[in-house]
N, C-alpha and C positions, 0 to 999 in steps of 0.2 A: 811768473810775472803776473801782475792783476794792475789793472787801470780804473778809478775811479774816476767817472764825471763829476765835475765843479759846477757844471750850468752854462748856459749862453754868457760869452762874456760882452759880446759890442753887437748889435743889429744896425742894421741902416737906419739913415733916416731920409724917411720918405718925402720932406719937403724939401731934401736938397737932391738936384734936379740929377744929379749922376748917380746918386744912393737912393735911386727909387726901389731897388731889391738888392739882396744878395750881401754877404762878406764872406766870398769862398777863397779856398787854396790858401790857406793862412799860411805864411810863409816868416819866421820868426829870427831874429839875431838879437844878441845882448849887447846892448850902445854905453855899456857900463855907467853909473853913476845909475843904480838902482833905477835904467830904463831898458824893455824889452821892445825892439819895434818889432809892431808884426803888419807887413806888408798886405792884402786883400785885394781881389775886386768888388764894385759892384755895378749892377746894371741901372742902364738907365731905364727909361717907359716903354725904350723901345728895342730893349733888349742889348745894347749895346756895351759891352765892359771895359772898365777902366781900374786904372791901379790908384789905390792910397795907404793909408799905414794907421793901424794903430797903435798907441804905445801904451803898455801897463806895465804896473810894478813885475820886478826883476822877484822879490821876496813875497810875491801876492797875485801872480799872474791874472787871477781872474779881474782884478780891480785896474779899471781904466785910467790913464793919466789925461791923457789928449789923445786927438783923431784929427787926419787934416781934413780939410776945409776945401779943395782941391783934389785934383787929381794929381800926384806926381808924373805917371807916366799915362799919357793918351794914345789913342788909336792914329795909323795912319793914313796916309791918304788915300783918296778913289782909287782901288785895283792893286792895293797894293796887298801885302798879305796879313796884315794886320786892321785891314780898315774897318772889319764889325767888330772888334774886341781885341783889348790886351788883358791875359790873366799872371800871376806873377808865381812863379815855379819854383825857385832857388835863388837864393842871397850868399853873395860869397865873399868873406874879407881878401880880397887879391893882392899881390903883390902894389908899391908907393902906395900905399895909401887910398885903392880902390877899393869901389862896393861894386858888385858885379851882382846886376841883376839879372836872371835866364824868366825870360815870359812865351807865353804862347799866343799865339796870330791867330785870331779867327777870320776864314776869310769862305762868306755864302759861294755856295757855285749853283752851278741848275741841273748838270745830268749826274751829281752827284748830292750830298747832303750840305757838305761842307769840304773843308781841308785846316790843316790844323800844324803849323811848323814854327819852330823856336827862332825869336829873336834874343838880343844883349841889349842894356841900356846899363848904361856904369858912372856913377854920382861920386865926386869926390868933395860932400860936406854929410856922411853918412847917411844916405839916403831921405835927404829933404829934397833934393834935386834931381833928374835923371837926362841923359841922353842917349838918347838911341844911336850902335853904332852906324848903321846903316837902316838902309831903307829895305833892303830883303833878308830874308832869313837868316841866319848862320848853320841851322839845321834845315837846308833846303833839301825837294826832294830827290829822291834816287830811284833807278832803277827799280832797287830792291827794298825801297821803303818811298812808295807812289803819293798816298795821301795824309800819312800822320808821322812826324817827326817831334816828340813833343814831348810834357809833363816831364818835362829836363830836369831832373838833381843833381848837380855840381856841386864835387869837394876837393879841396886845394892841399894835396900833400907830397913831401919831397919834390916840391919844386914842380910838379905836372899837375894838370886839374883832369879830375876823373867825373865823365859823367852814367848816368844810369837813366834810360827815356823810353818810352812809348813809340814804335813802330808799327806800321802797316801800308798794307796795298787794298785792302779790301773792304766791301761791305756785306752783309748778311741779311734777307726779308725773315725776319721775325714775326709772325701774326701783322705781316702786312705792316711794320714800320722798319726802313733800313738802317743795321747798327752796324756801327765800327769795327772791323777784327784787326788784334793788335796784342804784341808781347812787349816784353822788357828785353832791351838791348844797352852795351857800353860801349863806350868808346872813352879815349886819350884826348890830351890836347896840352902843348909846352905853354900858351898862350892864352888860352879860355875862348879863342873867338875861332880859329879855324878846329875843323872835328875831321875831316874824310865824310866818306860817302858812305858807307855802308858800316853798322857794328854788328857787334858779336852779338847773337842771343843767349841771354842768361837766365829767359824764365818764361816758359810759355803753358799758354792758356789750357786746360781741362776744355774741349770742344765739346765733352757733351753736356755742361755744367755753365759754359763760361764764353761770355765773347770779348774782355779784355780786360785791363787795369786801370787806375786810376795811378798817378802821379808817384815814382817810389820812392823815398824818401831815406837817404842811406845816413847812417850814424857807427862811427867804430865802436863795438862791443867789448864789455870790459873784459880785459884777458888777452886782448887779439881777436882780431877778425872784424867784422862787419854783422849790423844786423841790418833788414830794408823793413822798413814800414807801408805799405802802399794800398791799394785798395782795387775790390774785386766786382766788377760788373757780370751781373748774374742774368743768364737766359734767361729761368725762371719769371723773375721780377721786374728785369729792366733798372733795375736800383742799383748801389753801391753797399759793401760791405766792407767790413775792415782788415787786412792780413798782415802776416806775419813772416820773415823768413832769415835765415841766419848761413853768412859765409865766412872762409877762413880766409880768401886771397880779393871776392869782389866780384868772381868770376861764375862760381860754381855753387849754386843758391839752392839751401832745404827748406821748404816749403813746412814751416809750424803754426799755420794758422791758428790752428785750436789752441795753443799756448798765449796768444796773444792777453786772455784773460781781460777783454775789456767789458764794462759796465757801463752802459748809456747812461745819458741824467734819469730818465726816464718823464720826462718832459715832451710838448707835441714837437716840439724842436728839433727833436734826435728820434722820435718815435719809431720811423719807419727804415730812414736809413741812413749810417755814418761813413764818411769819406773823406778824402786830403787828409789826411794823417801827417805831422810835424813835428817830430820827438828834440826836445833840446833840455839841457840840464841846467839847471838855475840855483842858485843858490844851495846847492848840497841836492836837491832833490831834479828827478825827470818828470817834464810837463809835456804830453801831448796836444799841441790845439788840433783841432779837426772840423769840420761840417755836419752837418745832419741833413735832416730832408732835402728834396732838390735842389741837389747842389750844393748845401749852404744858403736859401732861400731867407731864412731868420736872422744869419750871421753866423759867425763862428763861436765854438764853444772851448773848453781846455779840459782836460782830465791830468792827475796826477799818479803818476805809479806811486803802490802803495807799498810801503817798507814793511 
């Protein structure tokens, strides 16, 4: 497998007042009729994220059609767990004629950094509109997963929708700044909106290398099976790197990083580090969108596997 960068395909724009930074978590579906939407957030001045979409050609992914003008999905209210930031995780064509959005809640706290757990929002005019189903979580916390319930990828087959997310209870003082400890967990669900309390883990962290993941991103692999795309925060650096890993049932996950074969642009863009990873196949060929520096700070970018 080898992945070439295209380049930055959409950055923010800085004078509208909610795209003051960032097009992170590209989160992409085919709307057919040669258009790809790809979902983003960005931040505002004051750090606050919100959801919108961009759409590019289906046969040309790098080349931009339109971008909304709005935010489709916003933050919600005082104390609620979404009220510094919504980021957008997973798009899922669902059962009637739904788009089922999976986002993540940012919500500041004080004897902690933050907290970080998955809401729904589900649009039935393909995602130009959204509603949140509720006002708290759908992945709220547990016991055994205290402060991070999140970086939710939903996929809808035989009738059940299966997810793959980021879990934890903990933080870690790193050179005196506190990070996140967190693996990869799944779980069921007949409906897309109730999940249980607690999933299975199916991939956890190298602790002397690693203090978690970024968002994992599942696609069935041709042949059978499953491959996850997702991304590795690193002790070392504090940054995002790219991974790689390959299952036969969903469950029981080999770790082939080094296979990934991916090529940054080699632009200040993607310079230092790439992350959100989004693999979807378009017209004959697989496109990954992804981020680069913090966070996706410039916008998102797309690479092509190369045949």
């Amino acid at each position: 497998m080898k992945w070439k960068s295209l380049g930055l395909v959409w950055k923010p724009d800085r004078n509208c007042s909610w795209q003051h930074s960032h097009g992170g978590l590209p989160t992409p579906i085919n709307l057919g009729n040669g258009v790809t939407r790809v979902f983003i957030y960005c931040q505002s001045s004051d750090q606050v994220g919100r959801i919108g979409y961009v759409d590019v050609a289906t046969e040309n992914p790098i080349e931009v059609i339109s971008s909304s003008t709005e935010p489709v999905l916003d933050i919600g209210p005082p104390g609620a767990f979404d009220d510094h930031g919504v980021v957008p995780l997973s798009v899922v064509n669902a059962p009637s004629g739904r788009l089922f959005l999976y986002y993540v809640g940012f919500e500041i706290c004080h004897r902690i950094r933050y907290r970080l757990f998955t809401g729904l929002a589900i649009s039935y005019d393909l995602g130009t509109t959204f509603r949140k189903v509720g006002r708290s979580p759908i992945l709220d916390r547990s016991d055994a997963e205290l402060f991070f319930r999140c970086g939710t990828h939903v996929i809808f087959e035989r009738g059940r929708f299966r997810a793959w997310y980021i879990a934890g209870s903990a933080w870690h003082d790193l050179n005196g700044k506190a990070v996140p400890i967190y693996n990869i967990r799944t779980l069921e669900s007949l409906d897309g909106i109730l999940w249980g309390g607690t999933g299975k883990v199916v991939m956890d962290i190298e602790p002397e290398t690693e203090h978690g993941f970024g968002r994992p991103y599942v696609v069935p692999a041709e042949g059978g099976g499953y491959e996850m795309f997702y991304s590795i925060r690193s002790l070392a650096t504090l940054g995002y790197r790219l991974g790689y890993a390959t299952s036969h049932d969903g469950i029981k996950w080999t770790r082939r990083d080094e296979d990934l074969g991916f090529v940054p642009s080699g632009e200040e863009w993607d310079s230092k580090e790439q992350s959100y990873s989004a693999v979807i196949a378009l017209s004959g060929r697989r496109y990954m969108f992804y981020n680069g520096n913090n966070f996706g700070e410039a916008g998102f970018g797309v690479a092509v596997e190369e045949i």
